[in-house]
C-alpha positions in Angstrom: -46.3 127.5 1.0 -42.8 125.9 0.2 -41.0 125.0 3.1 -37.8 125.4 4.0 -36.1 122.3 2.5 -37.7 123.2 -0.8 -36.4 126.9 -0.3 -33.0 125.8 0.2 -32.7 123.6 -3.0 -34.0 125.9 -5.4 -30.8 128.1 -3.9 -28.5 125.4 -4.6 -29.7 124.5 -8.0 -27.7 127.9 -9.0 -25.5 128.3 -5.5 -24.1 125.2 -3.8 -22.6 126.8 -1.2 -25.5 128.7 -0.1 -25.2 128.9 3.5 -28.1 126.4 4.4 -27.7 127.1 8.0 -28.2 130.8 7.7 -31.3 130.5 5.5 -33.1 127.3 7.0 -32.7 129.8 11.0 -34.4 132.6 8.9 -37.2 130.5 7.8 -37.8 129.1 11.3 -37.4 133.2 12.9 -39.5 134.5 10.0 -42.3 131.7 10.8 -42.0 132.1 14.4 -42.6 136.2 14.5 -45.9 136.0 12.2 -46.8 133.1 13.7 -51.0 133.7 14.2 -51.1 136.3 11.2 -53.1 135.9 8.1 -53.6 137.6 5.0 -56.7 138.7 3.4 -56.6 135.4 1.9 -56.9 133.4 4.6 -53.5 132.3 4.2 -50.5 132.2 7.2 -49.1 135.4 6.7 -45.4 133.7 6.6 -46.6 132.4 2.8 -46.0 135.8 1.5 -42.5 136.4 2.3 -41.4 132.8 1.4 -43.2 133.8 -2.2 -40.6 136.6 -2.1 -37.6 134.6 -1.7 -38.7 132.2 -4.0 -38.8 135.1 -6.6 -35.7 136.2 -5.9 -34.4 133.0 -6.1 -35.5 133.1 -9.9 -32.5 136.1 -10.4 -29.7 133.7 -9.0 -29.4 136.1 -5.9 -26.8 135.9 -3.0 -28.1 134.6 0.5 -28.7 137.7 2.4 -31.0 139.1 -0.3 -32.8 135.7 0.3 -32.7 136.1 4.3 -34.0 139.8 3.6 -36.8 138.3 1.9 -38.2 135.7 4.9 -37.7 138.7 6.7 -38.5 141.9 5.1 -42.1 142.6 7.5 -41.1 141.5 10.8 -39.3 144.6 12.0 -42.3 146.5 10.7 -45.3 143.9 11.6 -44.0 141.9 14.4 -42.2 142.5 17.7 -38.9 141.6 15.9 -36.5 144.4 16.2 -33.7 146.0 14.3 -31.3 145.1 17.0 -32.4 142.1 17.3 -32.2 141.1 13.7 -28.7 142.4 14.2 -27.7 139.7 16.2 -29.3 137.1 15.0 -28.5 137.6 11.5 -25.9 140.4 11.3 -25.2 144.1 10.6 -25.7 143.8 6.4 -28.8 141.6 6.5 -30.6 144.0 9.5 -29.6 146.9 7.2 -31.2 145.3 4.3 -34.2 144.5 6.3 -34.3 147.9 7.7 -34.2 149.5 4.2 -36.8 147.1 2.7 -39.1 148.3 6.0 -38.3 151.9 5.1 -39.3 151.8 1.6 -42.9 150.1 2.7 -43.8 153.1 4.9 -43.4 156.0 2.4 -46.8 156.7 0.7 -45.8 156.7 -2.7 -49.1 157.3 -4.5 -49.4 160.8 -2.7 -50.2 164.7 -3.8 -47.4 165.5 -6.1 -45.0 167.7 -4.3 -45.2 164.7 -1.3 -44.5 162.2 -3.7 -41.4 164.0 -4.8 -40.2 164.0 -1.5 -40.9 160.0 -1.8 -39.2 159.6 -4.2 -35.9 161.7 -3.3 -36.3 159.0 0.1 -36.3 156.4 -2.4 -33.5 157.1 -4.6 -31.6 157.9 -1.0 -32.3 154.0 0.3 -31.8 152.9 -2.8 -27.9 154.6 -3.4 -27.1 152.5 0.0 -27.8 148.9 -1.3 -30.0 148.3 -4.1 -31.2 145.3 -3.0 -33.3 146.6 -1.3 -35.5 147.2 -4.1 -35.0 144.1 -5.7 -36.9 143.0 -2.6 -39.1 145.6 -2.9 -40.0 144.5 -6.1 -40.6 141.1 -5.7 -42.4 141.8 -2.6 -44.9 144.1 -5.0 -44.8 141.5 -7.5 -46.4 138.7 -5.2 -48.9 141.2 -3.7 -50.3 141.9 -7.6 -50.5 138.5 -8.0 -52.9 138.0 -4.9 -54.6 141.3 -5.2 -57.3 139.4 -5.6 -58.2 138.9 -2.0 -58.0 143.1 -1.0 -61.2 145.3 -1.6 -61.5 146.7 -4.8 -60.8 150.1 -3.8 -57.3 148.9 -2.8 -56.9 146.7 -5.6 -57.2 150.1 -8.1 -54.5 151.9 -5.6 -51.9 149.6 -5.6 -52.3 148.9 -9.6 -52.4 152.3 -10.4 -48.9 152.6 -7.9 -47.8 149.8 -9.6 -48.1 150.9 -12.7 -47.2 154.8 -11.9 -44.1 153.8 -10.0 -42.6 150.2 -9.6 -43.0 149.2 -13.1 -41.0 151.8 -14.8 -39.1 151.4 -11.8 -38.2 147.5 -12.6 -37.8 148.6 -15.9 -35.2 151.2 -15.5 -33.5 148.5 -13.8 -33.2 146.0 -16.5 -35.7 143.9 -15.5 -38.3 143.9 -18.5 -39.5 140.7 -17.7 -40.9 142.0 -13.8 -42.0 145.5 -15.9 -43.8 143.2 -18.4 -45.9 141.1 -15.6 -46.3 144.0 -13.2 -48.3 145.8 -15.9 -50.5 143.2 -17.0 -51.3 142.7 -13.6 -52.2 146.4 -12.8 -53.8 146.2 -16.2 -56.2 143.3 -15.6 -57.5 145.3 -12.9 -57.9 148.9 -14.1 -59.1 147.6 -17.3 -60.5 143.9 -17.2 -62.7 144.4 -20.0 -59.3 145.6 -22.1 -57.7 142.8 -21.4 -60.6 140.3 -21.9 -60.9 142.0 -25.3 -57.6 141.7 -26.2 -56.9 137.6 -25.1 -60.3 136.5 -27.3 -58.8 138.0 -30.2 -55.9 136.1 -29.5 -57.6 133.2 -29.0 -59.5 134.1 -32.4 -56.4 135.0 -34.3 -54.8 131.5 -32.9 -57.6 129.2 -33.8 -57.4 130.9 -37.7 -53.8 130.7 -38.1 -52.5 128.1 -35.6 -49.5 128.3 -33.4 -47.6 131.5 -35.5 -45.0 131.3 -32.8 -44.2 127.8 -33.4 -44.3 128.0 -37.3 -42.3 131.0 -37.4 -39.8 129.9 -35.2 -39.2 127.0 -37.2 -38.6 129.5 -40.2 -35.8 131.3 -38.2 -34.2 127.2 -37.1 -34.2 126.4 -40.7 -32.5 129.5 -41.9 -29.3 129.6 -39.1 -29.6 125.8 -39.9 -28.8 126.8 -43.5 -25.7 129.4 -42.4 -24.2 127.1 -40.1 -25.2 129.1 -37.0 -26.0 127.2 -33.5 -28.4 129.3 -31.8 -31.1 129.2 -29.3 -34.8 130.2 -31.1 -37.6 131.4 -28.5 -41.0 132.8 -29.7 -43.9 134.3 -27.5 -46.7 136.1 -28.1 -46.6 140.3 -26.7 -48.2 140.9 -23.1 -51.6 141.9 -23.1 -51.6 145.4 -21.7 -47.7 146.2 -24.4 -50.1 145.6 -27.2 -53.2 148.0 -25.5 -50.2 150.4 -25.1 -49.3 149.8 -29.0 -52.9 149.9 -30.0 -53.2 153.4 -27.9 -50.6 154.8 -29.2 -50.7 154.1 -33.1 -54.7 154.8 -32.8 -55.1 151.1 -34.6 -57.0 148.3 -33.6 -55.8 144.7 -33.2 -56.4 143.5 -36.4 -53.8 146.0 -37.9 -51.0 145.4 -35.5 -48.5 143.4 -37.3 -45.6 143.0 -34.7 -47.3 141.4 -32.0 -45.2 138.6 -31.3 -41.6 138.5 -30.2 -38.6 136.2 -30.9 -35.2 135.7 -29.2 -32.2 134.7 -30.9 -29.4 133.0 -28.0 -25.4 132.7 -30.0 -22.8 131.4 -28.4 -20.7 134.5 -29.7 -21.2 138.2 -30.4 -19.8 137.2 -34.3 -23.1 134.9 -34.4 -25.4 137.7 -33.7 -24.4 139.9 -36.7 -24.1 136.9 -38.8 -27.7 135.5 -37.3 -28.6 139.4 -38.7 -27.6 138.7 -41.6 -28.7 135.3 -42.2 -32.6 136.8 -41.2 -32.2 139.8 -43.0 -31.5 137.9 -46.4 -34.7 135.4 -45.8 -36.5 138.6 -44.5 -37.4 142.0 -45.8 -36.3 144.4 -43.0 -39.2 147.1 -41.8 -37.1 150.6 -42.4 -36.5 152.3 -38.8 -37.1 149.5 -36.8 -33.1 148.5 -36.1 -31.2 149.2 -33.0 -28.2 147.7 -32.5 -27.7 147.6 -28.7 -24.4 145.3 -28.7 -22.4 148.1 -30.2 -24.3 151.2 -28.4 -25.3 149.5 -24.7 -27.6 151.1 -22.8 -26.3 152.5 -19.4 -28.2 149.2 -17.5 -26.0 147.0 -19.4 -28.6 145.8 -21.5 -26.9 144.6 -24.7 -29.0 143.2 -28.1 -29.7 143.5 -31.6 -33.2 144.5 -32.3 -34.7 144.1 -35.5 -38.2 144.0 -37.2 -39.2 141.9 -40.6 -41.9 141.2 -42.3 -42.3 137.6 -41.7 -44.5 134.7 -42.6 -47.3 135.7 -44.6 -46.7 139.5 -44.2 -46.9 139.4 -40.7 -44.0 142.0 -38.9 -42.2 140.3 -36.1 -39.5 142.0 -34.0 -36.2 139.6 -33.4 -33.4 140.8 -30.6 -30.5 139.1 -31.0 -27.7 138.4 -28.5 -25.6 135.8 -26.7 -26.1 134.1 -23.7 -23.5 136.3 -21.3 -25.8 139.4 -22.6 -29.1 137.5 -22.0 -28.4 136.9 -18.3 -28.5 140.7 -18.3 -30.9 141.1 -20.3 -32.9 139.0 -18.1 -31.7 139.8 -14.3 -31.3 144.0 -15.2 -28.8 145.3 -12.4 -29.7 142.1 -10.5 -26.7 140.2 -12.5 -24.6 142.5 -10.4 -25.4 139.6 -7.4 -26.6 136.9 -9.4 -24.1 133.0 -8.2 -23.3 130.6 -10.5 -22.0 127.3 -9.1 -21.4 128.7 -5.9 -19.7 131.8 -7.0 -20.7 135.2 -8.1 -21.0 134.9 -11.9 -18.7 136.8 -13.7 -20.7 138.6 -16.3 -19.0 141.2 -18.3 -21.8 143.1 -19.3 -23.0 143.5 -15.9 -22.3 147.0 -14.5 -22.5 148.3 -11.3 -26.2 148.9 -10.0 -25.5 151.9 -7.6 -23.6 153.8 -10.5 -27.3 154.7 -12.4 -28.9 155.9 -8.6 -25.5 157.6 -6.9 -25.4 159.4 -10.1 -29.1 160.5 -10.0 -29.2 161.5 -5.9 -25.8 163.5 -6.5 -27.2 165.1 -9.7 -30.4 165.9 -7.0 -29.0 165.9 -3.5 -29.4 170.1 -3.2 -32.4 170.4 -5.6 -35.2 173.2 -3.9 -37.4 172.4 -6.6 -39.8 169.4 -5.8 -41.2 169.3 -8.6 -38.4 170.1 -11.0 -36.9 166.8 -9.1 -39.7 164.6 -9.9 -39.6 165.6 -13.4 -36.2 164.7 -13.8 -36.6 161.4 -12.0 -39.4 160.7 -14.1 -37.0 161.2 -17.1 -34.7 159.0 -15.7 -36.8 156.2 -14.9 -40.1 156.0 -17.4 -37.8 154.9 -20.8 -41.2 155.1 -22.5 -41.9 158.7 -21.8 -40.0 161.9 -23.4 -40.4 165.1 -21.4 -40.1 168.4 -24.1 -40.0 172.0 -22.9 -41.9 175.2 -24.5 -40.0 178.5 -25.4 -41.2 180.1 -21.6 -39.6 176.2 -20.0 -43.5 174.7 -19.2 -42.6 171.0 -19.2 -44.9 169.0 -21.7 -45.0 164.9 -21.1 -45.1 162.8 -24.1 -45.2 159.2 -24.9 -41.3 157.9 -26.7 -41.6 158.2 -30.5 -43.9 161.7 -30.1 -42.8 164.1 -32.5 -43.0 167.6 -32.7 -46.6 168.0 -33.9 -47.8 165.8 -31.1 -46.2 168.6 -28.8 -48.2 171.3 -31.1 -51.3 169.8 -30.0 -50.5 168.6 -26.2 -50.5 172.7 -25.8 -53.6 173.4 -27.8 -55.7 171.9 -30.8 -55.6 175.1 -32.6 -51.6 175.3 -32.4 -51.5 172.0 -33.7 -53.9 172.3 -37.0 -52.2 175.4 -37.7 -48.9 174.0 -37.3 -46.4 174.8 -40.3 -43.4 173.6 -38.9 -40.9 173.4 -35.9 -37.7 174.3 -34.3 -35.9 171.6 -31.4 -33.3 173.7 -29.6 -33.1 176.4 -31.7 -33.1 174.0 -35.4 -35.6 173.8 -37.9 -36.5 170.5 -38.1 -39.0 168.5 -40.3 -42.3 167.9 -38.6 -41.8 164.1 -38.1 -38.8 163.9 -36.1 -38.9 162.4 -33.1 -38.7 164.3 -29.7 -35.6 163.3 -27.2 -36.0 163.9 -23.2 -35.0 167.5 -22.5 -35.5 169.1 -25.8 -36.8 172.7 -26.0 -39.6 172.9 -28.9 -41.0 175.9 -30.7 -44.0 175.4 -33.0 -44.3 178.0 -36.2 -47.8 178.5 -37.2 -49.2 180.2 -39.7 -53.1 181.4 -40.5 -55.2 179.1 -43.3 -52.9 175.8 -42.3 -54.9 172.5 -42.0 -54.2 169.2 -40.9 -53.1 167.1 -43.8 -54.1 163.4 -43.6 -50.7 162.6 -44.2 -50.4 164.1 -40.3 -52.0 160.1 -38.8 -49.0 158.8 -39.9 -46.5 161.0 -38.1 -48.4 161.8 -34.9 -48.5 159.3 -31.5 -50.8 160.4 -29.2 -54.2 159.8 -29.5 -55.0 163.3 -28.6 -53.3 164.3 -31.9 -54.7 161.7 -33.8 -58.4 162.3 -32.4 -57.8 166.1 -33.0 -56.6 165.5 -36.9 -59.3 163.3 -38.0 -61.6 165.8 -36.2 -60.3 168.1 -38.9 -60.3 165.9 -41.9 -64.1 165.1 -41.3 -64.9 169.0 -41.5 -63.0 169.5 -44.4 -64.7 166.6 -45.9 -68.0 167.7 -45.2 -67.6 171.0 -46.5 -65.7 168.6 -49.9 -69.3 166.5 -49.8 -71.2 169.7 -49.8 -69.1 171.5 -52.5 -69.9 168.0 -54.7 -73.5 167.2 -53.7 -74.0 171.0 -55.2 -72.6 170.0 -58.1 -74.6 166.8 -58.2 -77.4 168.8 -57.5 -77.5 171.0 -60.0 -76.8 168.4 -62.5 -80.1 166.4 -61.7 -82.3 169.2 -61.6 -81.4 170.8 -64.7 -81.9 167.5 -66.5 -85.1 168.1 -65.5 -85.9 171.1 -66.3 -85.4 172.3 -63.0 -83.0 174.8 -60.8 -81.7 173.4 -57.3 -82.3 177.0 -55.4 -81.7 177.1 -51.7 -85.4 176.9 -51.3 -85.4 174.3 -53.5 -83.1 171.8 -51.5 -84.2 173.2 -48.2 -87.8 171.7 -48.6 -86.6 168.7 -50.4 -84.8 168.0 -47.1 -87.7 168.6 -45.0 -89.4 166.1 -47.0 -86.4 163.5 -45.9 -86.2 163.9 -42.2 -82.8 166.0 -43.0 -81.8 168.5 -40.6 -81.3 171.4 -43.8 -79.6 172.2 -47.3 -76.8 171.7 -46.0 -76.7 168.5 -44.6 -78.8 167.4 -47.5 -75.6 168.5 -49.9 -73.0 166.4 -47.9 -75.0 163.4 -47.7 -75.4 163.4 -51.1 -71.6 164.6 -51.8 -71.1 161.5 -49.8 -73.0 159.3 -51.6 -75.7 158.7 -48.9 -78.2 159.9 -51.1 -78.5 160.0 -54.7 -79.5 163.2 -56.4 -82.2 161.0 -58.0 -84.0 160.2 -55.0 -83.6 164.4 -53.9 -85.3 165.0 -57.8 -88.2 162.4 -57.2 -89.2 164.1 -53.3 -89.9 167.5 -55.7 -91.3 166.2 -58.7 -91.9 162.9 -59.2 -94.0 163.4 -62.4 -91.0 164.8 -64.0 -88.2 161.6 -62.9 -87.7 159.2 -65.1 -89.1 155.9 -64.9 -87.4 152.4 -65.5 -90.5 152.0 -68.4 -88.7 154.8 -70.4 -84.9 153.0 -70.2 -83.4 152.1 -73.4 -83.3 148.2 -74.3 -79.9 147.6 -74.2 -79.7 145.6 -77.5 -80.9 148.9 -79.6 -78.4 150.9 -77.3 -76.5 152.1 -80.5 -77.3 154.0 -83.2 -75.8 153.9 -87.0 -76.1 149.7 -87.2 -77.8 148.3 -90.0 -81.0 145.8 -89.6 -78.9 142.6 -88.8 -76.2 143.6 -87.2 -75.1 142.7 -83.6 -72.4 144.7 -81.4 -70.6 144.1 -78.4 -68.3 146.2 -76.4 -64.3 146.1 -76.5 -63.4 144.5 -73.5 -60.2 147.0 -73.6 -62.1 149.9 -73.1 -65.7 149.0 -72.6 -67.7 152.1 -73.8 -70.4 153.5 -71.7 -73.3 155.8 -73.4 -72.6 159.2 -73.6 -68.9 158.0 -74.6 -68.0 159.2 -78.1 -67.7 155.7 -80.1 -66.6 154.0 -83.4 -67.2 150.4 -84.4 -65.3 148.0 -85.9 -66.9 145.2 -88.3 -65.7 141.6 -87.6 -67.1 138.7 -90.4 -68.7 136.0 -88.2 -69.2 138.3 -84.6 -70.7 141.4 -85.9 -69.5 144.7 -84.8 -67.3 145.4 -81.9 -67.5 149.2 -80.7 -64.4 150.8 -79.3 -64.2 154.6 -77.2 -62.6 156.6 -79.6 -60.0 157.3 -77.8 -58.9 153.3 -77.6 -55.5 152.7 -78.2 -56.2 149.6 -79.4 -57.8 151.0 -83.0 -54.7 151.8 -83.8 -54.2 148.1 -85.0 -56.9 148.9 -87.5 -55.9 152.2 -89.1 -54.8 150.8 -92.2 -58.4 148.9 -92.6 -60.7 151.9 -93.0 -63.3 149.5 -94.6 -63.8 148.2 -91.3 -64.3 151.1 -89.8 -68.4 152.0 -88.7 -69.5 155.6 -87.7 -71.7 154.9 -84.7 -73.5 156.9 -81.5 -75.1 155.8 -78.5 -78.9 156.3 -78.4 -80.1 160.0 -76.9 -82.1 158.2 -73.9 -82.3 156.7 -70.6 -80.4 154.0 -70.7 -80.4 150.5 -68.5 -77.5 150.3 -66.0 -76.1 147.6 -66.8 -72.6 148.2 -68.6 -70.1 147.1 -66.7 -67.3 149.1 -66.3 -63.8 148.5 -64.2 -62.6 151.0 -61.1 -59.0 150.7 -60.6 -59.2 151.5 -56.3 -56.7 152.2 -53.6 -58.6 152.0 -50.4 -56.9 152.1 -47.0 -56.8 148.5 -45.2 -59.0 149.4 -42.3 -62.0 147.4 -41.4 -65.5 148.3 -42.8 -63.7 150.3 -45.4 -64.7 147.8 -48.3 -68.3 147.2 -47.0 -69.0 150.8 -46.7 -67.6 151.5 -50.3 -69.7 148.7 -51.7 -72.8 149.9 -49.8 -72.2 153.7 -51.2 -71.8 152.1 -55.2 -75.4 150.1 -54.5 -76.7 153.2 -52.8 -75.5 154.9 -56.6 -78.4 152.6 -58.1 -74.7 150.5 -59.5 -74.5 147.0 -59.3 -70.9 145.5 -58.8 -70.2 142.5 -61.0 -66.6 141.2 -60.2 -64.1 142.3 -57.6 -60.5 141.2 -57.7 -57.3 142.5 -55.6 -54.1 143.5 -57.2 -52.1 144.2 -54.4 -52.3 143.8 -50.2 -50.1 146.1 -48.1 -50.5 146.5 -44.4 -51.8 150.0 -44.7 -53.4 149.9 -48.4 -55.1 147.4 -50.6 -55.5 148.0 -54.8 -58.1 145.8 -56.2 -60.4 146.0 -59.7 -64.4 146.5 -59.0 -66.3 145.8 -61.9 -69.4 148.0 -61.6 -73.0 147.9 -63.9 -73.9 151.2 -65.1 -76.2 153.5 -67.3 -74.0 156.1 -68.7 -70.8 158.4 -68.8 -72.7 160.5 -66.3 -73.5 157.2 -63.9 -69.8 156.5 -63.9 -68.5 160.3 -63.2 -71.2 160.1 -59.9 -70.2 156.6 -58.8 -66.4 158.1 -59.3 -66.9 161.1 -57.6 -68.6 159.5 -54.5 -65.4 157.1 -54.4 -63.3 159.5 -54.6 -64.7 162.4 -51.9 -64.5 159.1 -49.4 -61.5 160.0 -47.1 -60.3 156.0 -46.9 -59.9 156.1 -50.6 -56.6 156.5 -51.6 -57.3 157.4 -55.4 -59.9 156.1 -58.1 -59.4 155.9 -61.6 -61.1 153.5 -64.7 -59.5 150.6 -65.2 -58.6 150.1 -69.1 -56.8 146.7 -70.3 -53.7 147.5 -72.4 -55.2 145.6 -74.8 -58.1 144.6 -76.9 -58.8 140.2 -75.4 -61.3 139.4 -78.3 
């Protein structure tokens, strides 16, 4: 515990005419009325409100706000008294006091209809003098950071208050720092295993790139360096529980989230921000709908920046705000630049704006509202900036997370409204399905019979309840996709057999491999689990052909004479079953082309070259190589599962090279071994009925490379 001494200079680092009279007989009064309490912690109780002040002392605030802090419990836990608080201290710091005490009696995490009431009481206390709350809030944030010490049942109360009420609260208010810690406080103990998860990977990611922070905010020094702009560069890494919040919302795991580190830039001027914008935006590639300029539109807390997102070092998205000093302080403090002192005077700031303007508005708007509940909805849409609250045609209120869109509303009311969604109307307006929602807005969903989710639908949607619900949808469609091709698959391999695939046919062939029916036999093999081989040997295994009866692959071609040699075009590298023409070389033999190659058009005025040849009528050995031109989605396991399904094909990939690496998509080459035409048209078809693959096509060089 800091005593009082060490109270009173952190007070004059920012206020040297604190009243150090008035504070130091606060300290000894506050000390003397919870003299012989403890906390949980075994700690004098007194430690706690000096932990307040000290907080407080971190937003630059006036002396009675300090005073209020050292004595915020005793009218409520001691025998102090309002009167005599009052005398000791005066009228404004008893009221403060008296307010703070006020506050800590209403049971805020209450049945619903109470906790409106709660929260008209709080709004009331808080239109008198909000610093009350700023107490309040400091007060809240030193008991999450000793919640330690109270039982875990009351450890999972006050975080789920704390997150439910006085972060959103703090952040209304400005103060996104206090919203920031008070959530990853509440979140290390409603989710410890979250959390855990989420700091190893940063430890992970850290020890396999290094300090990103550092080396990208010594790209951002070098480049105002370059303009001639003197700025302040700061770099940190996202709290743990914003990116949980980001990874819940955009249904991605870590390893896809790009902007997970932040970066302040501090100007001396509001001209230097732009030009900072500018000087980023020309190292930078901007990420499209991710600038807000907050300088020119402020928000109604006073916060002022510029907010932009590029894509960085090595790919990676980082978010920059930009702004000077004046509009950091607010940026910073929230309403509490209002009081904040500067050299012993209150600091002048002109983007501060009055802090009683946002709650007198909000109790007036409220003061004769019957409706409990229709009072804590608007408060709620007031005070949770993250949240958007929509209305149906018949005025049900639907809560959605900031950034939903319309077809996140579809689903919130049912999963069958949202797969048959066809579009939407937002007060009264068609609008396209990806727009996104405002606080207030009535929205009307338009279905129509036979509509399905499109995968397209990930993308727009932010709720995981949509997402979840969409992908539930795609994997039905793709089963019935896999069972459509595994027919086909079927009826390929049996007939080349001799053979029909009946219903009876594939029914006991599943029996015979633990399958649950035809059915699921068809979309296993439509999903490449299975080859259609392996369902022809379970029948008749006499009748599949054996590796013994495979064509040697140096008499693979027929029409050559004794001593001749071929080799494939590297340009189009032929498979059997391909029509084919060769073309004589002196010296290499006979290079065989598909006759569709448009490199043979370089020998169509040497017919003599020109050999009539066919690919042998057998079984041949797999082991033509052949390239796949993929687009596969850049989620983890995708590749391994793709590469598993090609072995699973009886293929053998050879070479694999990428083309391209987005965020969301990677295009790369597989080289694959195969027997035939027909090999590559399965291996194909199993690509593309997988829904992470983009498209598949056979990769062809433009030109012939002997």
């Amino acid at each position: 515990m800091i005593d009082a001494d060490d109270l009173i200079e952190l007070v004059r680092n920012y206020n040297p005419r604190t009243n150090e009279k008035l504070i130091r007989s606060a300290y000894a009064y506050g000390m003397e009325m919870h003299e012989g309490q403890f906390r949980r912690s075994g700690e004098p109780y007194f430690s706690h409100p000096v932990a307040v002040a000290a907080i407080l002392t971190e937003m630059h605030l006036d002396d009675a706000t300090i005073v209020t802090a050292l004595l915020h419990d005793t009218i409520e836990d001691t025998r102090s008294t309002y009167g005599e608080v009052q005398d000791r201290f005066g009228t404004e710091i008893a009221e403060l006091v008296d307010g703070v005490t006020k506050l800590t009696n209403l049971q805020l995490s209450s049945s619903e209809t109470k906790q409106a009431e709660n929260f008209r009481k709080l709004f009331f206390a808080m239109s008198k003098d909000l610093r009350v709350i700023l107490v309040k809030l400091a007060d809240r944030l030193h008991n999450m950071r000793t919640i330690k010490s109270m039982s875990p049942e009351k450890q999972v109360q006050k975080a789920h208050e704390t997150m439910d009420i006085f972060a959103p609260l703090a952040g209304r208010m400005g103060m996104q720092w206090m919203r920031d810690e008070l959530e990853d406080l509440s979140f290390r103990v409603l989710n410890p295993e979250g959390r855990n998860s989420i700091m190893r990977r940063f430890i992970t990611l850290q020890r396999e790139t290094g300090d990103v922070v550092q080396k990208i905010t010594g790209d951002i020094r070098k480049e105002l360096e370059r303009a001639g702009i003197e700025a302040d560069v700061y770099g940190r890494a996202k709290k743990p529980y914003s990116i949980w919040r980001k990874m819940e919302a955009s249904g991605q795991g870590f390893s896809r989230l790009s902007d997970i580190y932040g970066f302040r830039v501090i100007t001396t001027s509001e001209a230097d921000c732009y030009g900072v914008l500018g000087a980023i935006h020309q190292r930078w590639r901007a990420v499209p709908g991710r600038f807000k300029d907050y300088i020119s539109q402020p928000k109604s807390n006073g916060y002022r920046s510029i907010h932009t997102t590029v894509s960085g070092r090595d790919g990676k998205r980082v978010e920059v705000q930009i702004r000077t000093r004046e509009m950091h302080e607010v940026a910073e403090a929230g309403v509490a630049a209002h009081w904040a002192y500067r050299d012993g005077v209150r600091a002048e700031n002109p983007f501060a704006v009055d802090p009683a303007q946002w709650v007198a508005s909000l109790t007036d708007r409220f003061e004769n509202a019957d409706d409990h509940d229709e009072f804590l909805e608007h408060v709620r849409m007031e005070m949770y900036s993250d949240q958007v609250f929509c209305f149906t045609p018949k005025g049900e209120v639907v809560k959605l997370p900031r950034g939903a869109t319309p077809l996140d509303f579809a689903y919130a009311i049912h999963t069958r409204i949202g797969d048959s969604c066809v579009g939407a109307k937002v007060d009264t307006i068609r609008v396209p399905l990806w727009t996104r929602l405002k606080n207030g807005q009535s929205v009307e969903i338009i279905t129509a019979e036979g509509q399905r989710p499109q995968a397209t639908w990930i993308d727009i949607v932010a709720t995981g309840r949509a997402k979840a619900a969409i992908r539930r949808s795609l994997r039905d469609e793709d089963r019935r996709r896999f069972e459509k091709l595994g027919k086909e698959l079927a009826r390929v391999a049996f007939e080349h057999v001799g053979k029909r695939a009946t219903e009876k046919a594939l029914t006991t062939a599943a029996r015979h491999m633990g399958l649950a029916g035809s059915q699921e036999l068809l979309a296993r093999l439509g999903a490449a689990e299975i080859t259609a081989r392996s369902v022809v040997e379970t029948l008749y295994p006499d009748l599949a052909e054996k590796k013994g009866d495979e064509i040697d692959a140096a008499r693979a071609v027929v029409g050559l004479s004794g001593e001749q040699s071929f080799t494939r075009a590297p340009c189009c590298r032929p498979v059997p079953g391909e029509r084919i023409v060769g073309i004589a070389y002196r010296g290499k033999g006979v290079v065989i082309h598909a006759i569709d190659c448009a490199a043979l058009e370089a020998y169509e005025d040497q017919p003599q070259r020109w050999i009539d040849l066919r690919w042998h009528s057998g079984v041949h050995q797999p082991v033509y190589d052949v390239g796949l031109d993929l687009t596969i989605s850049n989620d983890a396991g995708v590749l391994g599962r793709l590469c598993t399904q090609i072995g699973e094909q009886k293929a053998n990939i050879t070479d694999l090279r990428f083309l391209d690496r987005k965020p969301d998509f990677y295009r790369l080459i597989l080289d694959v071994e195969l027997r035939d035409a027909e090999h590559l048209h399965a291996v194909m078809l199993a690509m593309e009925a997988d829904s992470d693959v983009a498209s598949v096509e056979r990769h062809r060089e433009l030109k012939e490379t002997t």
